[in-house]
N, C-alpha and C positions, 0 to 999 in steps of 0.2 A: 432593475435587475431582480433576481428571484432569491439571489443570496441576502440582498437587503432586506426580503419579505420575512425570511426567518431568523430565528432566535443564534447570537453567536456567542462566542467562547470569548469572556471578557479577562482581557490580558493583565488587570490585576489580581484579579480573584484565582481564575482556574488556570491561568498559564500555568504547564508544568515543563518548564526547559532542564535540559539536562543542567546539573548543578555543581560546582566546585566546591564540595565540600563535602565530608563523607554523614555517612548513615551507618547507624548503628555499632556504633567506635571503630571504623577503619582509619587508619591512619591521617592525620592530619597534612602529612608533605608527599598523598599521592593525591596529586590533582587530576580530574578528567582532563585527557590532554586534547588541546585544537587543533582543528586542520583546517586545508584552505577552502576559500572559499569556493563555492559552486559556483562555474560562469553560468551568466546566460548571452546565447547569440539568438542571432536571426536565423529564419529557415537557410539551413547550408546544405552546401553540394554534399552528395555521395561521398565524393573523395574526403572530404572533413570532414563526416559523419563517421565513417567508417575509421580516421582517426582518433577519434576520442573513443568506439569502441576497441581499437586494436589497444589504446592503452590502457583501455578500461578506467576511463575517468568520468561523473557523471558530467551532466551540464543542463542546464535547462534552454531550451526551446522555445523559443516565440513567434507565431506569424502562421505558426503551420496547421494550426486549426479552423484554420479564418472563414474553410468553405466547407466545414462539418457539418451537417444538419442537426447534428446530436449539439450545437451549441445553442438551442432552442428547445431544449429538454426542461423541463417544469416535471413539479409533481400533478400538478391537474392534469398534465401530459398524460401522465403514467396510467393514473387514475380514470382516466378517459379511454386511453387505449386497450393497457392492459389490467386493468381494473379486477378483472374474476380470477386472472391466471395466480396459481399456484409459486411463490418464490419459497429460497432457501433464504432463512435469514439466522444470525449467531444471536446467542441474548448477549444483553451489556450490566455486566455490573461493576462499580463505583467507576465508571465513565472508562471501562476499557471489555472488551469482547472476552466474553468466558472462553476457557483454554485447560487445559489438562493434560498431565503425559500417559494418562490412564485411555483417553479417549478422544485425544486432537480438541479440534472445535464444535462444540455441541449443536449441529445445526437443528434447526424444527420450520415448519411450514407451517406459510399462512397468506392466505388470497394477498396480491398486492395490495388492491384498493382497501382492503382493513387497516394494511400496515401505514397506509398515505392518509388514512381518515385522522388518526389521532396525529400524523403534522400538519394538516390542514386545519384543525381545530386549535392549535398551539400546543399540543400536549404532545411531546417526543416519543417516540415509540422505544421501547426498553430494549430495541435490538436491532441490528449492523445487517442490512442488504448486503449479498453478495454472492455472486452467482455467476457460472459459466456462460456466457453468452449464445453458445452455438448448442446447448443443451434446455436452455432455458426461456432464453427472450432472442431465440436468431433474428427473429425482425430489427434486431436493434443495429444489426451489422451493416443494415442499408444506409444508417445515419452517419458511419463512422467513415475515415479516408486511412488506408495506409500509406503514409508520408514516401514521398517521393525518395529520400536519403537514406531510406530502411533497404537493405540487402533482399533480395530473391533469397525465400527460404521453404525448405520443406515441410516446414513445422509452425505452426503459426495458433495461437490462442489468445482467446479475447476473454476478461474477467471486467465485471460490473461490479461496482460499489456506492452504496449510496446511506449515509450515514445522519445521524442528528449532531448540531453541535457536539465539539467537546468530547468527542469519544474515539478512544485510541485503541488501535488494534500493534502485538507484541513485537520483539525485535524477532528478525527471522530473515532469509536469506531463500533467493531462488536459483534452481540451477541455470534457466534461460536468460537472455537478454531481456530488457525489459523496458516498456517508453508509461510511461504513467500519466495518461492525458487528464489533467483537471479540468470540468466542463460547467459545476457550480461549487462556489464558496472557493474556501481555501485551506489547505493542508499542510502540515510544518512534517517535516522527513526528518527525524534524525537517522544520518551515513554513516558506516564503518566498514573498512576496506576487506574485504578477502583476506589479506596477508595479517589481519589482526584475527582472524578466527580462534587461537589458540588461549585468547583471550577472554572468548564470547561464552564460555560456560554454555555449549550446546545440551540438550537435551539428548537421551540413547537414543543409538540406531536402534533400538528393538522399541521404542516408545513408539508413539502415536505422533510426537510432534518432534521427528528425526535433525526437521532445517529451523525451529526454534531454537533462540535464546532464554536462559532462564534470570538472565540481567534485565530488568526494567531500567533502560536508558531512560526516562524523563527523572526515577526514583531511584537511584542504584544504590543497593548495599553493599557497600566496598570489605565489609566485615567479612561479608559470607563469598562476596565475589572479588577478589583484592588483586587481582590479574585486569581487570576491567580500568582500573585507575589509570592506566597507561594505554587505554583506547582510543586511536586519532579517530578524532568525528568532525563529522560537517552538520549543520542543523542550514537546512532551507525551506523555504517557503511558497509554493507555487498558489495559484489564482486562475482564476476562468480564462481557459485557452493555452496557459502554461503545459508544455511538454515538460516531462524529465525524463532522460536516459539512467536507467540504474542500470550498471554493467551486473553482467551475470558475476553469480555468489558474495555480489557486495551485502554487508546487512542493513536493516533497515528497517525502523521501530517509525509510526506514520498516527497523525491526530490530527483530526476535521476539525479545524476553529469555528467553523459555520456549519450550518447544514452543507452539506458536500454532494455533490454527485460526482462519480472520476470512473474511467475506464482505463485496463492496462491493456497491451497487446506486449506478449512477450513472442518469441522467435527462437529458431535454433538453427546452426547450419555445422556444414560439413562433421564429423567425427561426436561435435556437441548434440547434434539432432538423434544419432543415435544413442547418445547416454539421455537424453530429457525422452525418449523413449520408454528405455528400461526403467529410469524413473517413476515416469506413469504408469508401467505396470505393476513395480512392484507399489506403490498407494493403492492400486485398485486391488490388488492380491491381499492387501491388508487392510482395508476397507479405511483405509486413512483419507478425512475429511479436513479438509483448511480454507 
C-alpha cells in the first residue's frame, strides 16, 4: 500500500492527543471531559443513515468505498496525471497549517507535480493540499461515488486534501453535513458537539476565520480558554476506505498520522441549503479563504 511507502506520525514522539491536564496554570480539577465513543457500521440503508443524521451523531462507515476508483490514488498518480496543473496549497508551520483572523488561510500556488517531487524524493513538502474539486481537479469527481444512504440534495460540494505526515489543520465547524472519506494513510479527528459551542472560544464574525476555534484541542490552554475544560470530545481514528459522517456544526480539530489523501463531500437540504447558500456568499463577498 502507498501509505506504507511514506514517512508516518510516530506515536511516541509526535502524538499530540488531547490531554488531561491543564497548560499554562489552568486549573487542576477541570479535566477535558470524555465522550462516547464513535461507532462504526457497515454500509446501511437510507433509513439508518438518515438516523444518525436526524440526531446528529457521527459514526464511521465501512464497506462503502470498495468500488471508488479514487481508492487507487497514488501520488505518481497525481504526478503523472495532473503533474503541470496549478493547486492551492496552505503552508505548514511547527506541523499544523498557518491561520490568522487577520486573513483566514494563507493559500499560494504551485504546479502539483512540484508539490509531489519533494514527497516523492522523501523530503515533505512544507504545505497542506487542499482544494475545491469542481473548481480545481473536476476530473477527480469521476473517481469518486456518492454513497447510496446520502439524501437527494440540492447543494452538493466536494473538497481534496492531501497532506505530509503529522500535520494538523485547526478546530472549526462547518454549516453543511459532511461524510469525510479517507482514501490514504490515516487521520485521528478530534469531535465536539454543536451544543458545546459556547465553549469553543470562536473567533469574530467580522474576522477572516468566523467557523474557527481559537482552542488548539491536541494543546489546550485552559488558562486563557477555561470554558474548554468542560468540552465533551470524541477522538477517532479512520484509515483507507473509512467513511465518517460529521453532522453539520459539529467541531472538529483533524491530523494526518501518515501521509493522507482524504476527500469530503458535504450536502445541504431543505431550509439548510438555503442558509449554506448565503453562507457562500457572504465568504465570497469577503474574500474569506479556508
Amino acid at each position: 500500500m502507498l501509505s506504507n511507502q511514506m514517512p508516518s506520525c510516530s506515536s511516541a514522539e509526535n502524538s499530540r492527543l488531547p490531554e488531561n491536564q491543564t497548560r499554562g496554570g489552568g486549573a487542576a480539577d477541570s479535566p477535558l471531559k470524555p465522550f462516547d465513543a464513535v461507532p462504526r457500521i457497515h454500509v446501511p440503508s437510507p433509513a439508518v443513515f438518515a438516523d444518525y443524521v436526524r440526531r446528529g451523531r457521527p459514526v464511521v462507515i465501512t464497506g462503502a468505498m470498495d468500488d471508488w476508483p479514487a481508492r487507487y490514488w497514488s501520488p505518481q498518480y497525481f504526478k503523472s496525471a495532473y503533474g503541470d496543473r496549478l493547486i492551492p496549497v496552505a503552508p505548514i508551520r511547527d506541523r499544523m497549517v498557518v491561520y490568522g483572523a487577520e486573513f483566514g488561510v494563507g493559500f499560494e500556488q504551485i504546479r502539483f507535480g512540484e508539490w509531489l517531487d519533494g514527497l516523492l524524493a522523501g523530503a515533505p513538502p512544507s504545505s497542506y493540499a487542499m482544494l475545491h474539486v469542481a473548481e480545481v481537479l473536476p476530473e477527480l469527481e469521476a473517481d469518486l461515488r456518492r454513497p447510496a444512504f446520502c439524501p437527494r440534495a440540492p447543494w452538493w460540494q466536494t473538497r481534496f486534501w492531501m497532506s505530509p505526515a503529522d500535520t494538523g489543520s485547526p478546530m472549526h465547524q462547518d454549516l453543511p453535513d459532511n461524510l469525510l472519506a479517507q482514501i490514504v494513510g490515516r487521520k485521528r479527528i478530534i469531535l465536539i458537539p454543536a451544543r458545546d459551542s459556547w465553549r469553543m472560544y470562536r473567533y469574530s464574525m467580522t474576522s477572516h476565520l468566523p467557523q474557527y476555534s481559537r482552542v488548539d484541542a491536541e494543546r489546550p490552554d485552559l488558562a486563557r480558554f477555561p470554558r474548554f475544560a468542560r468540552a465533551r470530545q470524541m477522538v477517532v481514528e479512520i484509515g483507507p476506505g473509512d467513511l465518517l459522517y460529521l453532522p453539520r456544526l459539529w467541531w472538529h480539530q483533524v491530523r494526518s498520522l501518515d501521509f493522507s489523501v482524504s476527500v469530503n463531500q458535504w450536502w445541504a437540504t431543505g431550509w439548510r441549503y438555503a442558509l449554506v447558500r448565503l453562507a457562500v456568499a457572504y465568504q465570497r463577498a469577503r474574500r474569506i479563504r479556508w
